[in-house]
VEXMARDO-738525 format. One record per residue (C-alpha): residue in three letters; residue number from 1; x, y, z. Coordinates in steps of 0.05 Angstrom, whole numbers, plus 5000, padded with zeros to 4 digits. Example, Ala and Ser with C-alpha at 12.3 -4.5 7.8 and 13.67 -1.06 7.14 Angstrom:
# residues 2
<pt res="ala" n="1" c1="5246" c2="4910" c3="5156"/>
<pt res="ser" n="2" c1="5273" c2="4979" c3="5143"/>
# end
This chain:
# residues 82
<pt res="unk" n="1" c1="4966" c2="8869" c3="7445"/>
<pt res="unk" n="2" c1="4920" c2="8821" c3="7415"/>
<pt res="unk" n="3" c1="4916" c2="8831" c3="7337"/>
<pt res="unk" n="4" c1="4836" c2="8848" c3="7306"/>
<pt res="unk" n="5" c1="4811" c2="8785" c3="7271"/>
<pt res="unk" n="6" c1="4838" c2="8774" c3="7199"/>
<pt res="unk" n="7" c1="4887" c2="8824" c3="7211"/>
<pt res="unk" n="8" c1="4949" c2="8769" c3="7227"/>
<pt res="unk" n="9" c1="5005" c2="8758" c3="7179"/>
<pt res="unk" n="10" c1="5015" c2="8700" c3="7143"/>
<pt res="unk" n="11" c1="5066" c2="8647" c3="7167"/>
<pt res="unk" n="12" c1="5055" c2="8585" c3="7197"/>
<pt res="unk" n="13" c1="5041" c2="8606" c3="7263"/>
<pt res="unk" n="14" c1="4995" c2="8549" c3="7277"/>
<pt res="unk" n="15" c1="4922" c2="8558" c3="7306"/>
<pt res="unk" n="16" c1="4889" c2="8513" c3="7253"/>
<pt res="unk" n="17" c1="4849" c2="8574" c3="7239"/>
<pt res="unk" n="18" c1="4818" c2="8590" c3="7169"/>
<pt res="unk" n="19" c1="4860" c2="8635" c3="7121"/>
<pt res="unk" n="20" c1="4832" c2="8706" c3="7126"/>
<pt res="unk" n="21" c1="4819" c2="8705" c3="7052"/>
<pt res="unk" n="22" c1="4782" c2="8634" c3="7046"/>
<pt res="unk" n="23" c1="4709" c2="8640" c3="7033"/>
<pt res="unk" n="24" c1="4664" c2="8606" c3="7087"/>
<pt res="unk" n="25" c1="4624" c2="8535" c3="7070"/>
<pt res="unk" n="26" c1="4560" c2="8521" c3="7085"/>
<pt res="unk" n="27" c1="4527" c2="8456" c3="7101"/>
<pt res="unk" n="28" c1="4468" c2="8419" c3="7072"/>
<pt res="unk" n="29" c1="4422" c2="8441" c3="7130"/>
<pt res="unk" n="30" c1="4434" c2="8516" c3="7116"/>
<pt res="unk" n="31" c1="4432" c2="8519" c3="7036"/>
<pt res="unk" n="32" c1="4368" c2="8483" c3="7059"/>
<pt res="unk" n="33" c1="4351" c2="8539" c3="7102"/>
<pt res="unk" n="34" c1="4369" c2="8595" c3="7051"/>
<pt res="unk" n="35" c1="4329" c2="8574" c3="6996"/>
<pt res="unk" n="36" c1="4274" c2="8548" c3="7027"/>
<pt res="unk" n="37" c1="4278" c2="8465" c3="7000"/>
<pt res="unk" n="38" c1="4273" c2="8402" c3="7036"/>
<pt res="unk" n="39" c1="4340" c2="8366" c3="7054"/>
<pt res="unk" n="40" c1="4323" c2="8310" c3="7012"/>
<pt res="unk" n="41" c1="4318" c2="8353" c3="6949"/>
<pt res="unk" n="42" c1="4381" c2="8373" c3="6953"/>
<pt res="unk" n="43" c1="4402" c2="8305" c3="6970"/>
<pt res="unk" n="44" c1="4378" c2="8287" c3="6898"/>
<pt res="unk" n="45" c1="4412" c2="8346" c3="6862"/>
<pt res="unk" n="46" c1="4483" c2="8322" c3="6897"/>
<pt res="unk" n="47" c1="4468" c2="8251" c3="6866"/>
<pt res="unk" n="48" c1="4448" c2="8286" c3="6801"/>
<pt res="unk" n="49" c1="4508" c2="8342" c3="6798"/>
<pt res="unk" n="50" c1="4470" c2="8396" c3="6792"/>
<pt res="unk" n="51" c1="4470" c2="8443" c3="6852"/>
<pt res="unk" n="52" c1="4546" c2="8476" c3="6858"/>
<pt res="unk" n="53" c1="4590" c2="8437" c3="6914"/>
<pt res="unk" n="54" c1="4654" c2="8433" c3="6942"/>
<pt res="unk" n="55" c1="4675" c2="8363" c3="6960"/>
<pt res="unk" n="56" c1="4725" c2="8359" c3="7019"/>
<pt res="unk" n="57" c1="4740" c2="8275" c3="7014"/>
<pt res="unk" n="58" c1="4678" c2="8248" c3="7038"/>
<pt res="unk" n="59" c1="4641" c2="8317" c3="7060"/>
<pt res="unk" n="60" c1="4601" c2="8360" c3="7021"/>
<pt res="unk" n="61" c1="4600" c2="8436" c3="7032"/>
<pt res="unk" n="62" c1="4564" c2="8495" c3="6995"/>
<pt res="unk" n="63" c1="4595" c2="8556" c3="6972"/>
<pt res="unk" n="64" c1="4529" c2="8604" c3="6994"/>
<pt res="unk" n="65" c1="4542" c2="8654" c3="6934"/>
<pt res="unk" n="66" c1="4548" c2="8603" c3="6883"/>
<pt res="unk" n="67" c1="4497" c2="8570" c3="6902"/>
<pt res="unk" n="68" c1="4444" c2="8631" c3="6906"/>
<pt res="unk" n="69" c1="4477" c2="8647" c3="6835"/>
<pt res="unk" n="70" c1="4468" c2="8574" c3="6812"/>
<pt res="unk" n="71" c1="4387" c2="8580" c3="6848"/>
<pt res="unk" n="72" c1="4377" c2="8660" c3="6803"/>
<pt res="unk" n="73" c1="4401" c2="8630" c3="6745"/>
<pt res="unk" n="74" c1="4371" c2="8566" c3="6739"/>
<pt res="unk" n="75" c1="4292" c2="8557" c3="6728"/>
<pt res="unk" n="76" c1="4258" c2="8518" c3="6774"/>
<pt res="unk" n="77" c1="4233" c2="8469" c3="6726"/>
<pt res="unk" n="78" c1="4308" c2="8447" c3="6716"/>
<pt res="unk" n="79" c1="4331" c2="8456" c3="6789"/>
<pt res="unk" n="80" c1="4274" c2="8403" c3="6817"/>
<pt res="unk" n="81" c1="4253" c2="8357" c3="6759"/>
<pt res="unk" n="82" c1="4282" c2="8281" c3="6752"/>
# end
């Protein structure tokens, strides 16, 4: 019998699969996407630490509900200006 998605136990049966309770990234193109910005803005608020981020080494992924918290809670004036 095959077991339902995030229903294994724990152990270190291999798979490489993500841990059932780890909360999924996003990439630049989709934060992009979800609030409706050009890549290079967020480009800029990267260089200028000011969007929420998770680095992995080199990478840069998005937690989506921090970042649509970060985007209610911040006015635009201080999400887009230099």
């Amino acid at each position: 019998m095959i077991p339902k998605k995030g229903t294994e136990s724990g152990g270190s049966g291999g798979g490489g699969g993500a841990q059932p309770n780890a909360k999924r990234l996003v990439r630049k193109a989709e934060v992009c996407e979800m609030l409706g910005v050009s890549p290079s803005l967020i480009d800029r608020l990267i260089q200028e630490a000011r969007i929420p981020l998770v680095r992995i080494g080199r990478t840069v992924r998005f937690d989506p509900d921090e970042v649509l918290s970060w985007f209610k809670t911040t006015p635009p004036r201080n999400r887009s200006q230099k």
